[in-house]
C-alpha positions as CSV (number, residue, x, y, z in Angstrom):
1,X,60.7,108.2,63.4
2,X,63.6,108.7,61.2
3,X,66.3,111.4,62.4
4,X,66.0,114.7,61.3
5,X,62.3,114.6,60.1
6,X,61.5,117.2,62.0
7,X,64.1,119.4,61.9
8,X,63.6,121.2,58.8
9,X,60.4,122.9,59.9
10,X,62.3,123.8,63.1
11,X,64.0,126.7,61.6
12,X,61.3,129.0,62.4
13,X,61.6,130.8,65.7
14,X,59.2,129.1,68.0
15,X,57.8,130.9,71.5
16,X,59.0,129.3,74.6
17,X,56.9,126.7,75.8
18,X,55.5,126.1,72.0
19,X,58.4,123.2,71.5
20,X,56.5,119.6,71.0
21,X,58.8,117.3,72.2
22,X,59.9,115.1,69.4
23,X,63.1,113.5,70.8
24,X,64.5,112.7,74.1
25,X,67.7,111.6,75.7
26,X,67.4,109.5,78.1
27,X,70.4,108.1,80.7
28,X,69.7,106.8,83.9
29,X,71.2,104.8,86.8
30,X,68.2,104.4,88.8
31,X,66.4,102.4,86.2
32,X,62.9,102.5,88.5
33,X,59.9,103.3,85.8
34,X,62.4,103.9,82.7
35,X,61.0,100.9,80.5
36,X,57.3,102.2,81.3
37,X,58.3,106.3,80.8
38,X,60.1,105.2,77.2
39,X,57.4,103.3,76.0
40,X,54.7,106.1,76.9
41,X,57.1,108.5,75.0
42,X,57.3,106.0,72.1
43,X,54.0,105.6,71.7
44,X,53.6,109.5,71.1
45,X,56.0,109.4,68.7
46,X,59.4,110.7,70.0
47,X,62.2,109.3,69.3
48,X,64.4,107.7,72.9
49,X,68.1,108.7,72.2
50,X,70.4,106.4,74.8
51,X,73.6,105.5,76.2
52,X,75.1,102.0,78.1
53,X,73.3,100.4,79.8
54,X,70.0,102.5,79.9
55,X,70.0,101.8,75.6
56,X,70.7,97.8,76.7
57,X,67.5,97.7,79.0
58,X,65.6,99.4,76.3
59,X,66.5,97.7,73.6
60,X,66.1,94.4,75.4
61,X,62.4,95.8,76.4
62,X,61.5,95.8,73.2
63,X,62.0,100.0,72.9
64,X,63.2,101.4,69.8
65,X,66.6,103.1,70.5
66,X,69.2,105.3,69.0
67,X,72.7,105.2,70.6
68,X,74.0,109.0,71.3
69,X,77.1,108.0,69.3
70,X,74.7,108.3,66.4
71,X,73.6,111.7,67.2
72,X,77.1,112.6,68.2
73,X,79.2,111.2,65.6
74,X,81.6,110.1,68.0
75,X,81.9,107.0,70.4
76,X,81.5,105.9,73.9
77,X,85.1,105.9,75.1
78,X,87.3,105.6,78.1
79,X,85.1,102.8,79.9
80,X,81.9,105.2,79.3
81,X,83.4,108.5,81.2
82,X,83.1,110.4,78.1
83,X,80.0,109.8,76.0
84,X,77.8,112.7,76.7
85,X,80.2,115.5,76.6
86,X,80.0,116.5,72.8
87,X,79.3,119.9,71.0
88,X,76.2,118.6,69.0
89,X,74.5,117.4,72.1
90,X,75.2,120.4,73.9
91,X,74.0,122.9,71.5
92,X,71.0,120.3,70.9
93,X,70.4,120.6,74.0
94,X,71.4,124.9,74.7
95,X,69.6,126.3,71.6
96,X,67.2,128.8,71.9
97,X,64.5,128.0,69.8
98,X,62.9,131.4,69.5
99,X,66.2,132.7,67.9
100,X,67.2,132.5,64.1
101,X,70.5,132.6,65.0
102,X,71.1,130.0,67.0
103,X,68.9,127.8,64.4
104,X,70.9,128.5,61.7
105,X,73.8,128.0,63.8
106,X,72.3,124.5,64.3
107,X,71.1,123.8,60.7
108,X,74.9,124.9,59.8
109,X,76.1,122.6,61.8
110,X,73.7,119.5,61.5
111,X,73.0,119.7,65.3
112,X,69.9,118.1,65.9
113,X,67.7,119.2,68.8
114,X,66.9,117.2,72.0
115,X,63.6,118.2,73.7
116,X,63.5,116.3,77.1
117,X,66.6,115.2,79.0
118,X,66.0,111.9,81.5
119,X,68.7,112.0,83.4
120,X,69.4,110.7,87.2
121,X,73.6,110.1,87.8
122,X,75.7,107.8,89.3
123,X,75.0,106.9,93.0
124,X,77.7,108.6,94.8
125,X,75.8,108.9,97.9
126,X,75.3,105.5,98.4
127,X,78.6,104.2,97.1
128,X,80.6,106.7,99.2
129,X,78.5,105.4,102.3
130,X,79.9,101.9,102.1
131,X,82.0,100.6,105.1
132,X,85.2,99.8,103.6
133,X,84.8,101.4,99.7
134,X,87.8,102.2,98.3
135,X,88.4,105.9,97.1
136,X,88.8,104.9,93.4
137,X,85.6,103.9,94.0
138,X,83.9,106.6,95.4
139,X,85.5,108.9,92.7
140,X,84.6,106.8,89.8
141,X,80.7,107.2,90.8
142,X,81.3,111.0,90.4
143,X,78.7,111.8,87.7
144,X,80.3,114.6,85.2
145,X,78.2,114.4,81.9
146,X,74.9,113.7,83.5
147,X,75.0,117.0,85.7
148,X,76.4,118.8,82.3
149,X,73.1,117.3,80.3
150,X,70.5,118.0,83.5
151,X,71.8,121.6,83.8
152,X,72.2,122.1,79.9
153,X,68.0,121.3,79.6
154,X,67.4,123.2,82.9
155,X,69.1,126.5,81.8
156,X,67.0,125.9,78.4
157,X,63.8,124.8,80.1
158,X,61.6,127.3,77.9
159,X,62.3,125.1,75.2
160,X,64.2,121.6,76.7
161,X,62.6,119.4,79.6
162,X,64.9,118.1,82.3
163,X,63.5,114.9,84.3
164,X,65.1,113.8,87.0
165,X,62.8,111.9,89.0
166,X,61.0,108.6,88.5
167,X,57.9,110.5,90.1
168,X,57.8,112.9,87.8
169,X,57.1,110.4,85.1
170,X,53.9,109.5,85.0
171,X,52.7,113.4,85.3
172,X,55.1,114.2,82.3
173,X,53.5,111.8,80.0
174,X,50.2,113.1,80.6
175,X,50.5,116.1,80.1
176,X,52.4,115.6,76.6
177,X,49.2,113.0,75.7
178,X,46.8,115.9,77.1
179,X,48.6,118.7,74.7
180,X,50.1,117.1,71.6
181,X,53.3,116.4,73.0
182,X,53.8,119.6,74.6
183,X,54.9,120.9,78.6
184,X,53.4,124.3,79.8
185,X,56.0,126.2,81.2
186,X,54.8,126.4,84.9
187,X,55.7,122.9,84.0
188,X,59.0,123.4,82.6
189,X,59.9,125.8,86.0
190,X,58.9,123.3,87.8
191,X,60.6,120.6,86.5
192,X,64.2,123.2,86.1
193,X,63.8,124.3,89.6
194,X,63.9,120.4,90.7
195,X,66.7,119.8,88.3
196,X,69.1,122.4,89.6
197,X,68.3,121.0,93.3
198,X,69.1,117.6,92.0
199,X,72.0,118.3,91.0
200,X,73.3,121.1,94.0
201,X,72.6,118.4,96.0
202,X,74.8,116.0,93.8
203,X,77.5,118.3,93.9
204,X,77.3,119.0,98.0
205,X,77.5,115.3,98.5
206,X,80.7,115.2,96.5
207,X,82.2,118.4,98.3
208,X,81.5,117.4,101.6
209,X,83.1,114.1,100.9
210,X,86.2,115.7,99.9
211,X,85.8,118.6,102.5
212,X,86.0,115.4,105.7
213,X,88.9,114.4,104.0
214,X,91.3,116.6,104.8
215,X,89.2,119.9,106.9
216,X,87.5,120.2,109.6
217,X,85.6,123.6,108.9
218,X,86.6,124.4,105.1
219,X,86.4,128.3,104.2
220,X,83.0,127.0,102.3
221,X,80.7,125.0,104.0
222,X,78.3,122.9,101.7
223,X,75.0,120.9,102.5
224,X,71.6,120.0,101.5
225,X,69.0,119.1,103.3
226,X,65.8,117.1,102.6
227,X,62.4,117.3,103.3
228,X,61.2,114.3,105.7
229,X,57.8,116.1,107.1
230,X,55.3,119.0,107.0
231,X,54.5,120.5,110.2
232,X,51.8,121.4,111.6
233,X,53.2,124.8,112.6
234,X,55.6,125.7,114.2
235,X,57.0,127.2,117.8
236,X,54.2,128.8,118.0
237,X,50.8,128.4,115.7
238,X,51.2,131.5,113.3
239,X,54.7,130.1,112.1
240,X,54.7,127.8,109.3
241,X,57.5,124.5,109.8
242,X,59.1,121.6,107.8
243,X,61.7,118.8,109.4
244,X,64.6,118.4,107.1
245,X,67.2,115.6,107.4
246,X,70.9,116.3,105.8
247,X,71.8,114.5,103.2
248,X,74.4,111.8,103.4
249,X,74.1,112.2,107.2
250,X,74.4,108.4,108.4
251,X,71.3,108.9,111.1
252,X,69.2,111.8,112.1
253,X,66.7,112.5,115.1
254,X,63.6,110.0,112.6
255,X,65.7,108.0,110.5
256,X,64.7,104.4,111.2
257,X,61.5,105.5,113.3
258,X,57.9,104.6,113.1
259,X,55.5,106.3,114.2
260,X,52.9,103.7,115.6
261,X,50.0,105.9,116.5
262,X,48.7,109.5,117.4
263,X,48.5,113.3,115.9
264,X,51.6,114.3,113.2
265,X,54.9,115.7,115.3
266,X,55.6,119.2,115.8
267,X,57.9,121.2,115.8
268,X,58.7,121.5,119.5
269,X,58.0,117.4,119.1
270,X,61.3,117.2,117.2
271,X,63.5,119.6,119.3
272,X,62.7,118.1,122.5
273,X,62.9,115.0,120.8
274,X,66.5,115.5,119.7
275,X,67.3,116.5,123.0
276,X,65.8,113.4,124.7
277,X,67.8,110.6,122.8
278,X,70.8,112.7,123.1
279,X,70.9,112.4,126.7
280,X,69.5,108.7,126.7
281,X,72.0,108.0,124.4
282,X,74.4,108.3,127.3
283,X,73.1,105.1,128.9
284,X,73.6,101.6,128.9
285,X,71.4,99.8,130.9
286,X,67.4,100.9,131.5
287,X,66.8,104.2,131.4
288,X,64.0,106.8,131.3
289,X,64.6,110.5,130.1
290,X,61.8,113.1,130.0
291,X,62.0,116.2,128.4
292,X,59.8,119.6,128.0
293,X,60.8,122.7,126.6
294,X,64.0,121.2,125.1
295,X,65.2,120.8,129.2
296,X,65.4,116.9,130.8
297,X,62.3,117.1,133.9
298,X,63.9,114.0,134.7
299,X,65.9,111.0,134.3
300,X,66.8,107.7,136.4
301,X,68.4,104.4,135.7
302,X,66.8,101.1,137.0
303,X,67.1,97.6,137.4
304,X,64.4,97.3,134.7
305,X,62.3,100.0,132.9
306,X,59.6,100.2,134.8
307,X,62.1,101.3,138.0
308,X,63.6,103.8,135.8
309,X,60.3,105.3,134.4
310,X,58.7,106.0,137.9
311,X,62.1,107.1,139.5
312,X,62.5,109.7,136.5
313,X,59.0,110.4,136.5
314,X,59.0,111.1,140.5
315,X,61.8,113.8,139.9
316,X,58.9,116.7,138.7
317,X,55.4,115.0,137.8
318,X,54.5,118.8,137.5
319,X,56.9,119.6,134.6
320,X,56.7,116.2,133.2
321,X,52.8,116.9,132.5
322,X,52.7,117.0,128.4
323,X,56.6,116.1,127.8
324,X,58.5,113.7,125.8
325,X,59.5,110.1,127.3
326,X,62.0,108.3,126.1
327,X,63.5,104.9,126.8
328,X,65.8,102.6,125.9
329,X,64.3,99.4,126.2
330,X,61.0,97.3,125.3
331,X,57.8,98.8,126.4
332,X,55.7,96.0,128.7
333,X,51.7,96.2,129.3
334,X,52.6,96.9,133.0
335,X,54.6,99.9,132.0
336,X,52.3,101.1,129.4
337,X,49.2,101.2,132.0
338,X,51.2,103.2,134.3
339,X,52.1,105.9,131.4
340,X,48.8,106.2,130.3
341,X,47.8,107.6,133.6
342,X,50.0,110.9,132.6
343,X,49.6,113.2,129.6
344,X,52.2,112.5,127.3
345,X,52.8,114.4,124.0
346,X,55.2,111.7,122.6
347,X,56.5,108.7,124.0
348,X,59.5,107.0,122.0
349,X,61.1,103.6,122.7
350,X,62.8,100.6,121.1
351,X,59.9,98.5,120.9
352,X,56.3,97.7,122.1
353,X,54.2,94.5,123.4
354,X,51.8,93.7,121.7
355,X,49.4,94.0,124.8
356,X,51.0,97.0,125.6
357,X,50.2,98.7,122.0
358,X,46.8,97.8,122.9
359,X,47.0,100.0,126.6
360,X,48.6,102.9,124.4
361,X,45.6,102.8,122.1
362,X,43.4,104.4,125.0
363,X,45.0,108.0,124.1
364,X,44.6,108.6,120.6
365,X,46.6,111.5,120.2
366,X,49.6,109.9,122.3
367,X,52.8,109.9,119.5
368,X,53.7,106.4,120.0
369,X,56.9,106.3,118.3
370,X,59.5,102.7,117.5
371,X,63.4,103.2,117.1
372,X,64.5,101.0,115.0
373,X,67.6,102.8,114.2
374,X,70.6,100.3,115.5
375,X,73.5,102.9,113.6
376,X,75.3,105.5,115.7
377,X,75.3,108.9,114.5
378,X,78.5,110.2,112.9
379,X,79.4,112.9,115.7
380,X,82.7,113.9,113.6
381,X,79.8,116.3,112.0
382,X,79.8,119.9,113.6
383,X,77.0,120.9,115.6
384,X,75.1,123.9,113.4
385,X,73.0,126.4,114.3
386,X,71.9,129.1,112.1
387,X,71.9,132.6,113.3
388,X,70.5,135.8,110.9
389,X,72.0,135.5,107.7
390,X,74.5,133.0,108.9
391,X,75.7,129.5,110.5
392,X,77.4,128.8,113.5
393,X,79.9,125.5,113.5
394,X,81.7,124.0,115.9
395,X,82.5,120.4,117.2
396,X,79.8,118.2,118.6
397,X,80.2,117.7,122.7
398,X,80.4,114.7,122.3
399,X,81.7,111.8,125.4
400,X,82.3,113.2,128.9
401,X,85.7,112.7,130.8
402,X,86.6,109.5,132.0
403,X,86.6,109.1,136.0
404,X,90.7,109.2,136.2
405,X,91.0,111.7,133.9
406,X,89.2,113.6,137.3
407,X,90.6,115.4,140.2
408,X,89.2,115.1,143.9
409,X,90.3,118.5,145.3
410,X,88.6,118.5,148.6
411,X,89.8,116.7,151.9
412,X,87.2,114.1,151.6
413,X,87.1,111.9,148.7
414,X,84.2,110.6,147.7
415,X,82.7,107.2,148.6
416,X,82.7,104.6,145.6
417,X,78.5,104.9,146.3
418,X,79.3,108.7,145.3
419,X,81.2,108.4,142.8
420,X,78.4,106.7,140.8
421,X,76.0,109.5,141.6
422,X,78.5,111.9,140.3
423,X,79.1,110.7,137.1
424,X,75.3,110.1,137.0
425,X,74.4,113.6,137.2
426,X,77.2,115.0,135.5
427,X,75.6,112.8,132.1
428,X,73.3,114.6,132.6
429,X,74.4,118.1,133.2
430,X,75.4,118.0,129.9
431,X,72.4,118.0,128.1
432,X,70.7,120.6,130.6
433,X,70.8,124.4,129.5
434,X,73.4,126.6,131.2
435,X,73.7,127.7,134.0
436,X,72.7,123.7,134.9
437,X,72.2,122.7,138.2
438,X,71.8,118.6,138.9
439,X,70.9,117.3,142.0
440,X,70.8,113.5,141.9
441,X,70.2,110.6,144.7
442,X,70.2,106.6,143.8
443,X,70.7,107.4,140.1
444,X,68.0,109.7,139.3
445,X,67.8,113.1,138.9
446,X,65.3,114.7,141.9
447,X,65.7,118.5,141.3
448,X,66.9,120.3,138.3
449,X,67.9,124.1,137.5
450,X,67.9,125.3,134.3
451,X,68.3,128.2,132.2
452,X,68.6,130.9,134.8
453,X,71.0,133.6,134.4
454,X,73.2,133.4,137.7
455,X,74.5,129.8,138.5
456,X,73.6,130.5,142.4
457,X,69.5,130.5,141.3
458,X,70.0,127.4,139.2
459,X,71.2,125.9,142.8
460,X,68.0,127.3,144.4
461,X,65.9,126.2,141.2
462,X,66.8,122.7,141.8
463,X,66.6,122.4,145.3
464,X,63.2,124.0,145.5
465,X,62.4,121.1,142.9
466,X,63.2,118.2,144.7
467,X,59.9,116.4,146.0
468,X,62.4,114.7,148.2
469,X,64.9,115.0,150.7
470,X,68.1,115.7,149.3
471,X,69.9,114.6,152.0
472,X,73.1,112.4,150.9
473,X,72.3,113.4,147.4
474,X,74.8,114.7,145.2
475,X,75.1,117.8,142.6
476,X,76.6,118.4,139.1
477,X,77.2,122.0,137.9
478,X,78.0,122.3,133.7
479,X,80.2,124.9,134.3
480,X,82.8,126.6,137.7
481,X,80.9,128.5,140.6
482,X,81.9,132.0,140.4
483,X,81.2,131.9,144.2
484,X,81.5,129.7,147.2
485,X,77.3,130.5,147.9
486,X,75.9,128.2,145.7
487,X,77.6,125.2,147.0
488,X,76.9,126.4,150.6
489,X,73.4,126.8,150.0
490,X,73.5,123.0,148.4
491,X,75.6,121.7,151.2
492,X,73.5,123.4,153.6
493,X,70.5,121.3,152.1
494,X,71.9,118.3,152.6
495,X,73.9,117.6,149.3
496,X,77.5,115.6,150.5
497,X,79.3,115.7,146.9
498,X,79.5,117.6,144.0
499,X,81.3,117.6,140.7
500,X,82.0,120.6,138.8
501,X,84.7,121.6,136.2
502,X,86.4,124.2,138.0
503,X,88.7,127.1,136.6
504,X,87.5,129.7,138.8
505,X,89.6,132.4,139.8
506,X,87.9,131.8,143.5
507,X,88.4,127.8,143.5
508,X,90.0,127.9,146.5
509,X,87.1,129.4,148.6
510,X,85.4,127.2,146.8
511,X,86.6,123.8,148.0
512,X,87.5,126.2,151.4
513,X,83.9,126.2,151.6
514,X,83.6,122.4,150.8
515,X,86.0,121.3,153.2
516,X,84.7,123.2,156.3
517,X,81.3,121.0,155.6
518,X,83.4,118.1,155.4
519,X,82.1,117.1,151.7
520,X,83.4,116.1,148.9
521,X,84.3,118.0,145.6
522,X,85.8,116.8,142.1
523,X,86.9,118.9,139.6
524,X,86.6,117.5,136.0
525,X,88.5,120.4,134.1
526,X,85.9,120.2,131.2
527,X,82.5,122.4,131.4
528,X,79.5,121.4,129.0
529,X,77.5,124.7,128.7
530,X,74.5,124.2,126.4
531,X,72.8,127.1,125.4
């Protein structure tokens, strides 16, 4: 088709939606599906406007193509950063066809219309996530004219169609074969409303790259977040629930994870979940973490992970029935028959047997999830958590304090044996909700308080717990006793050291109540409340 046939008997006011596409501008960098998409438009009859390399791969493809310079009247200059950004595109592209003004403004001015805009930009994201990419870089993969052309069509999408998305393409064509090269406008919306997240997202990307430059919590915080799953519901069943991941986040709680068998994950799946690798993430060598209600049940180290698993699982069977295990090493068949004599709701590890996948199988609805994520999270990004109407930020807690950055303040220091318990249960105090109460012996966790309002019932709570005898164990509180009864009541039990933060305005009857048992007592001067 020539240029301008059609644009004579465009000067009559046309209702929105009414528009048959007969050209289109398309300029991608994602080249997935463009040959196909142009040749489906071709075939209709529309004429493919181009630019760079998008017009190369066309034209090499056999596609008939006219460069935008053409439509323009002006060149590609400036190594392609200005090629788009011309008056006649524009008000191509922003006319309203339903009014005779702005058609005569375009007959006066030869403008020639453009009736679907193809557009994806320059991958920012994935250039700007590059070890080692130089800013010039980063900046030169800052799209400007293909935003300008994608938010042109999408403000005009009563009469202009903005495509984004390779998946959209197929749909798009047959709907213009189905109605003589015309888009309903449900169609249009929908395809304006994707547009205009497209490119917020584009934009978010770029200010949040700028934004870790130089500030740490900028007076406008910007981010977009993408779908990864439905839900089926979610706290409870009458609430409806999607997971989404951030974008440009380097990992997030599924990235790299497959889900190897069992019902979708839920909602309460995903937070207890996140909570779980948190705290395994602490650990090294083999180790089990269970989780329920967004609280650890239990948690133990081992010379191998079958060791761990039972020790963690020992801790509270009761509480563990129906919670989330996860572990840090390769699941065996020996290990897998033992878990499939508990109720588990999701079970996540780095690997499976091929024998033990087989044992799993027994429980259908088991979640038998695989990390394969080998990246660490980026823990420079605050912690957020939304509140009504608004966003709470602050720094991740992330890393606890080093063993000589601690002070022993009672009489008796610990034992090197102690020592290792201690920083063992203070791991995981962290991840515990306040007040948190640890009590730990041989590197596993065998009574935990959680979540009660007064620090002294937390001690009670975990003591009560313990299948065991606490005797030589040790405790690890998230934040200072207010009071000298909760460690009595621990000592009293049987507990010989604990670690604490300390910054009480009663310390000393504190550690005067440590000292008269004749145990031990390190302050770490850091407290790890989680609520």
């Amino acid at each position: 088709m020539q240029p301008g046939t059609e644009e004579l008997t465009r000067l009559t006011p046309v209702p929105p939606g009414e528009v048959r596409v007969a050209r289109a501008l398309l300029s991608v960098s994602d080249k997935t599906g463009i040959v196909e998409f142009a040749r489906g438009l071709a075939a209709l009859g529309i004429e493919i406007v181009s630019t760079g390399g998008t017009a190369r791969d066309l034209a090499q493809a056999g596609v008939g193509v006219r460069p935008v310079s053409a439509l323009t009247g002006f060149p590609e200059i400036m190594d392609g950063r200005v090629k788009t950004l011309h008056p006649k595109l524009h008000a191509g592209l922003l006319a309203r066809r339903d009014d005779a003004g702005h058609l005569q403004a375009a007959a006066d001015h030869d403008v020639e219309f453009v009736d679907l805009v193809c557009v994806n930009l320059y991958p920012f994201e994935r250039t700007a996530g590059q070890r080692g990419v130089a800013d010039w870089e980063v900046i030169e993969n800052i799209d400007i004219g293909g935003p300008a052309m994608i938010r042109a069509a999408a403000k005009n999408a009563q009469f202009v169609a903005p495509v984004v998305s390779p998946e959209s393409y197929d749909a798009v064509l047959a709907e213009l074969r189905e109605s003589d090269r015309r888009l309903s406008l449900p169609t249009r919306e929908s395809l304006a409303a994707e547009a205009f997240s497209y490119t917020a997202r584009y934009d978010s990307a770029i200010a949040r790259w700028f934004q870790e430059k130089r500030e740490d919590f900028p007076a406008l915080m910007v981010r977009a977040f993408e779908k990864v799953l439905e839900l089926p519901y979610g706290e409870n069943p009458h609430q409806r629930a999607a997971y989404y991941a951030q974008v440009g986040t380097r990992t997030h709680v599924l990235s790299m994870v497959a889900q190897l068998g069992g019902k979708p994950l839920s909602f309460n799946n995903l937070l207890d979940l996140d909570s779980a690798r948190q705290l395994l993430s602490e650990f090294q060598i083999p180790s089990c973490v269970i989780v329920k209600h967004n609280n650890p049940c239990g948690v133990a180290v081992g010379r191998d992970l079958l060791e761990a698993y039972e020790r963690a699982f020992a801790c509270d069977p009761v509480s563990a029935f129906g919670g989330v295990i996860c572990l840090n090493r390769r699941v065996s068949r020996e290990l897998a028959e033992l878990l499939v004599e508990q109720f588990i709701e999701v079970l996540f590890a780095r690997g499976y047997d091929d024998d033990a996948l087989e044992v799993l199988a027994a429980k259908p609805n088991l979640r038998i999830l695989d990390d394969r994520e080998r990246r660490s999270p980026n823990m420079i990004e605050p912690s957020l958590r939304q509140v009504v109407g608004g966003m709470l930020a602050q720094d991740r807690d992330f890393g606890l304090e080093e063993r000589d950055e601690m002070q022993v303040v009672s009489e008796r220091r610990p034992t090197e044996a102690e020592w290792s318990e201690l920083l063992f249960a203070w791991k995981v105090a962290k991840h515990v909700r306040s007040n948190a109460i640890v009590v730990a012996r041989d590197l596993a966790t065998v009574g935990i308080g959680a979540g009660q309002m007064s620090r002294v019932d937390s001690v009670r709570l975990a003591l009560e717990k313990a299948r065991v005898e606490v005797t030589g164990g040790v405790m690890a509180s998230d934040a200072f006793f207010p009071f000298a009864d909760g460690p009595e009541i621990a000592i009293e039990a049987g507990i010989e050291a604990i670690i604490q933060p300390g910054g009480s305005v009663r310390d000393p009857e504190v550690v005067a109540a440590v000292d008269a048992a004749g145990a031990a007592m390190v302050f770490t001067s850091r407290r790890h409340f989680r609520h």
